[in-house]
N, C-alpha and C positions, 0 to 999 in steps of 0.2 A: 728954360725950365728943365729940371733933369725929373726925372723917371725914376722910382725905384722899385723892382718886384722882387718878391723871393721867391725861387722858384725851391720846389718841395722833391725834389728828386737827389737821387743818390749821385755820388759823383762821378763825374763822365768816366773813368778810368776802371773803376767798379763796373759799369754796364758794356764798356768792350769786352773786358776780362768775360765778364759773363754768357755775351756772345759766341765770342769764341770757345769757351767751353760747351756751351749748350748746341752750338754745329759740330761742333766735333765728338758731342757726348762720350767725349775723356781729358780729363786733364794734364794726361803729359803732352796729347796730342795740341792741344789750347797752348800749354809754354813752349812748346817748339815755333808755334806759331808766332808768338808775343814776345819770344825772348828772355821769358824770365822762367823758374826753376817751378816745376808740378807742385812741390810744395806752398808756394806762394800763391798762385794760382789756387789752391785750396784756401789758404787763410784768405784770401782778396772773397772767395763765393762765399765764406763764412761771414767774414765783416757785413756783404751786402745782404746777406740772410737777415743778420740780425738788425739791418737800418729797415729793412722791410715789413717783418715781423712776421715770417712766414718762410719754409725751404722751398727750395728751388727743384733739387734735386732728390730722387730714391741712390743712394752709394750703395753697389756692388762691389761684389766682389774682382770683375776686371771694368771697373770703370763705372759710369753713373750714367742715371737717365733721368730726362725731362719729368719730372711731376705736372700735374693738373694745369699746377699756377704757373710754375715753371714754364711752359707749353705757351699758355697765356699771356705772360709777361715777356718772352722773348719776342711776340708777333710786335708789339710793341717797342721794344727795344730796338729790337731791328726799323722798324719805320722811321723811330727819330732818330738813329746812324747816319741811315741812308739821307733824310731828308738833313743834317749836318753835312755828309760829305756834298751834298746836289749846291747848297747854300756857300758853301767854300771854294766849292769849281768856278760855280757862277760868278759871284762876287770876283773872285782872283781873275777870272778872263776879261771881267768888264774893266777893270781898274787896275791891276798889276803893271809893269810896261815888258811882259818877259818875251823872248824872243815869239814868234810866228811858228807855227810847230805843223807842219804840214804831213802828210802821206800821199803816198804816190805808188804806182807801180816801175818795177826798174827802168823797163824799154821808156816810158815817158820823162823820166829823171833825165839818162843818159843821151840821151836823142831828141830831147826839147827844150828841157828847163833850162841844165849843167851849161851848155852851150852858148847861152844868150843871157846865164845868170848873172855877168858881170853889169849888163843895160841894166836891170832891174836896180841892183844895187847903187849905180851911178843915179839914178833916178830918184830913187825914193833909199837914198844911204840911213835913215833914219830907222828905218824898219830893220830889225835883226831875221834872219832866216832858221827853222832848225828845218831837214826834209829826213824826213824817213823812209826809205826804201827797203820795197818786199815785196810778199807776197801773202802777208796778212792784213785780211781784211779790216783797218779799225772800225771798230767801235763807238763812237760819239758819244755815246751813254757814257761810257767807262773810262776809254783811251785817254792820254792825257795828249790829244789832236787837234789840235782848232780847225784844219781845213783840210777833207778828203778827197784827191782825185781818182774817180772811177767811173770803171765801164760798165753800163748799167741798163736797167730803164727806166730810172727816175720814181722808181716805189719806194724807199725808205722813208721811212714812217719818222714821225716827231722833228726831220731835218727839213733843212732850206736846200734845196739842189736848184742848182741852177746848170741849163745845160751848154755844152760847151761847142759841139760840132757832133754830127752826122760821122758814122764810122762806113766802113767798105771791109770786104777780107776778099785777101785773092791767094790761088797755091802758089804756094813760092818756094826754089830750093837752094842750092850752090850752083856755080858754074859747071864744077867740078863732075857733079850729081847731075847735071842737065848732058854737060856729053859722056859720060859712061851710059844714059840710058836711052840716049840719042831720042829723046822726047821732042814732040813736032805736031802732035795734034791732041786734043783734050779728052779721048779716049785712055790717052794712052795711061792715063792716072788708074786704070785698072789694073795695068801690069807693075804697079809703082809700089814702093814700101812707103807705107804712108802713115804721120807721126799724129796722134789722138793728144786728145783733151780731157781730162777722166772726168771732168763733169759738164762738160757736152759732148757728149758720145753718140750726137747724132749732128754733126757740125757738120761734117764731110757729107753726107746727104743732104743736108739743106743748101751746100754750096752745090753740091752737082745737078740738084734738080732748078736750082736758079740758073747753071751754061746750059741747063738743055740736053744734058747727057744722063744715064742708068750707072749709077755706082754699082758694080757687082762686086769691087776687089773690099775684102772684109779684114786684108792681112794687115797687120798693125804691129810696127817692129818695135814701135816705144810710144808709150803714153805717161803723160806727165799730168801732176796734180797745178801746174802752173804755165801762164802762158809764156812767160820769160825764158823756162826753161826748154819747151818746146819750139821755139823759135833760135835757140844757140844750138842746137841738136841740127837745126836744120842748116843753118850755117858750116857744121862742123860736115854736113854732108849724107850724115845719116840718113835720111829719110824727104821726102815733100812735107809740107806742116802749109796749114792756111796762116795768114801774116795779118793781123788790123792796117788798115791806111785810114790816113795818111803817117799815121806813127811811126812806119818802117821808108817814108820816102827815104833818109837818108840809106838805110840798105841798099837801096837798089843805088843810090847817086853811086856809093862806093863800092856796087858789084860783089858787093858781101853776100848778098841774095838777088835773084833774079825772079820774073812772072812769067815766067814762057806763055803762058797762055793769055796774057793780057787781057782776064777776065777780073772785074772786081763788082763783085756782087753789094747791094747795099747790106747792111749787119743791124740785125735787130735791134742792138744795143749802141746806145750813146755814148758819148762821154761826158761829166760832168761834175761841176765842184759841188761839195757836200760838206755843210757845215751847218750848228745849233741855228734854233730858230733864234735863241736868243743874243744870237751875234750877228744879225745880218745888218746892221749898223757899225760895225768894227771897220773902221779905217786902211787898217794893216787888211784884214780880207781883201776888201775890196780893191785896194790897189795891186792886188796880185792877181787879182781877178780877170782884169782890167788889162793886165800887163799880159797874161796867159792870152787871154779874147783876141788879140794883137799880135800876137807873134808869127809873124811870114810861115816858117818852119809846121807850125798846126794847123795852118790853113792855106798849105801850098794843096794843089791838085797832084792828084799822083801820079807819079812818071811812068 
């Protein structure tokens, strides 16, 4: 039996165009955006003026703004967009076959995954991989990511997280950095140039009140908006920096970083995979899930 409806609205191309002019209330800024000429972009607002049967816009003298209807009709516009692009993501993740599109933080990539990605593959060759690595947070709303690994505490809203292991942080520096400051007892992180976190800027006190000791020392030679990048600082020698385990075991195997103090406090925060609610039936997730859940390396005990 087929279906037939007519729907009574102006054509999809008309109500982008229109979009984007009414966010940007000017239209050269709308064709920069869309790629076509200000001019066009005015005849495109005018066409759908007159399918409508009413203006959209007051035109100025530097640009134009939203009228009444205008105002009204974009709240609109905008909702059936958004619920088009939601309808296309969805669809396209249930039913496309397109690669596995992951995120990840560097240190987990380079020290977990990369290393053992060949098993994966030999296992489940059928699965394509894409991994993304950084230090930007995705998005699942928007990102174009099927499956996010982060250190967290399991509150993101609207996703499936599923958690992965239990974290620890302990200080950790260079070799190099442990005998120039002939460090030997867990005081002595007071007389130490000690590397921050710009948004846990109270990490280092939460670690010293968990050994049991009074942080007094407040000097802080480098803070970084990343954990990645404060942990290669610490390597290079610059400074002490707190480390995640088991994620930096292999540091220590190869003496790239050391724990003098052989404290590791447990970490508030988890780790865990992060993906739509409406994919926790996906096949490809799962078996990397699966494969992650598994690996010796993520669930070694720390040296």
């Amino acid at each position: 039996m087929v279906f037939s409806m007519k729907h009574k609205y102006p054509p999809l191309h008309l109500l982008s165009i229109f979009e984007a002019a009414a966010r940007h209330q000017n239209f050269k800024a709308a064709s920069n955006e869309l790629c076509i000429t200000p001019s066009a972009v005015s005849h495109q607002i005018k066409a759908l003026e007159q399918q409508l049967g009413f203006s959209l816009f007051q035109r100025k003298s530097r640009g134009v703004e939203l009228n009444a209807a205008g105002e009204m009709y974009l709240n609109y516009v905008q909702q059936g967009l958004d619920c088009f692009e939601l309808g296309t993501r969805k669809t396209r993740n249930r039913f496309s076959s397109q690669a596995l599109k992951i995120s990840c933080f560097t240190t987990l990539a380079s020290s977990i995954i990369i290393p053992k990605l060949g098993a994966f593959q030999a296992k489940h060759p059928d699965i394509e991989l894409r991994i993304e690595t950084g230090n930007h947070v995705a998005d699942l709303r928007y990102d174009d990511i099927d499956l996010a690994i982060r250190i967290g505490q399991g509150n993101w809203p609207n996703t499936t997280h599923q958690k992965l292991l239990d974290l620890s942080v302990s200080a950790v520096c260079s070799v190099p950095f442990f005998a120039q400051h002939k460090i030997n007892k867990l005081e002595h992180v007071n007389q130490l140039p000690l590397i921050d976190l710009a948004y846990m800027d109270d990490v280092w006190q939460q670690w010293s009140r968990a050994v049991g000791i009074t942080l007094s020392n407040t000097k802080r030679v480098l803070t970084f908006n990343d954990y990645d990048s404060s942990i290669n600082a610490a390597t290079q020698g610059l400074g002490m920096a707190l480390a995640i385990f088991p994620l930096e075991n292999q540091r220590l195997e190869n003496q790239s970083l050391i724990a003098p103090f052989n404290e590791f406090v447990p970490f508030e925060r988890g780790l865990y995979a992060v993906y739509r609610e409406e994919d926790a039936g996906r096949h490809d997730i799962q078996c990397f899930i699966n494969w992650l859940t598994t690996s010796p390396e993520l669930y070694a005990e720390n040296r």
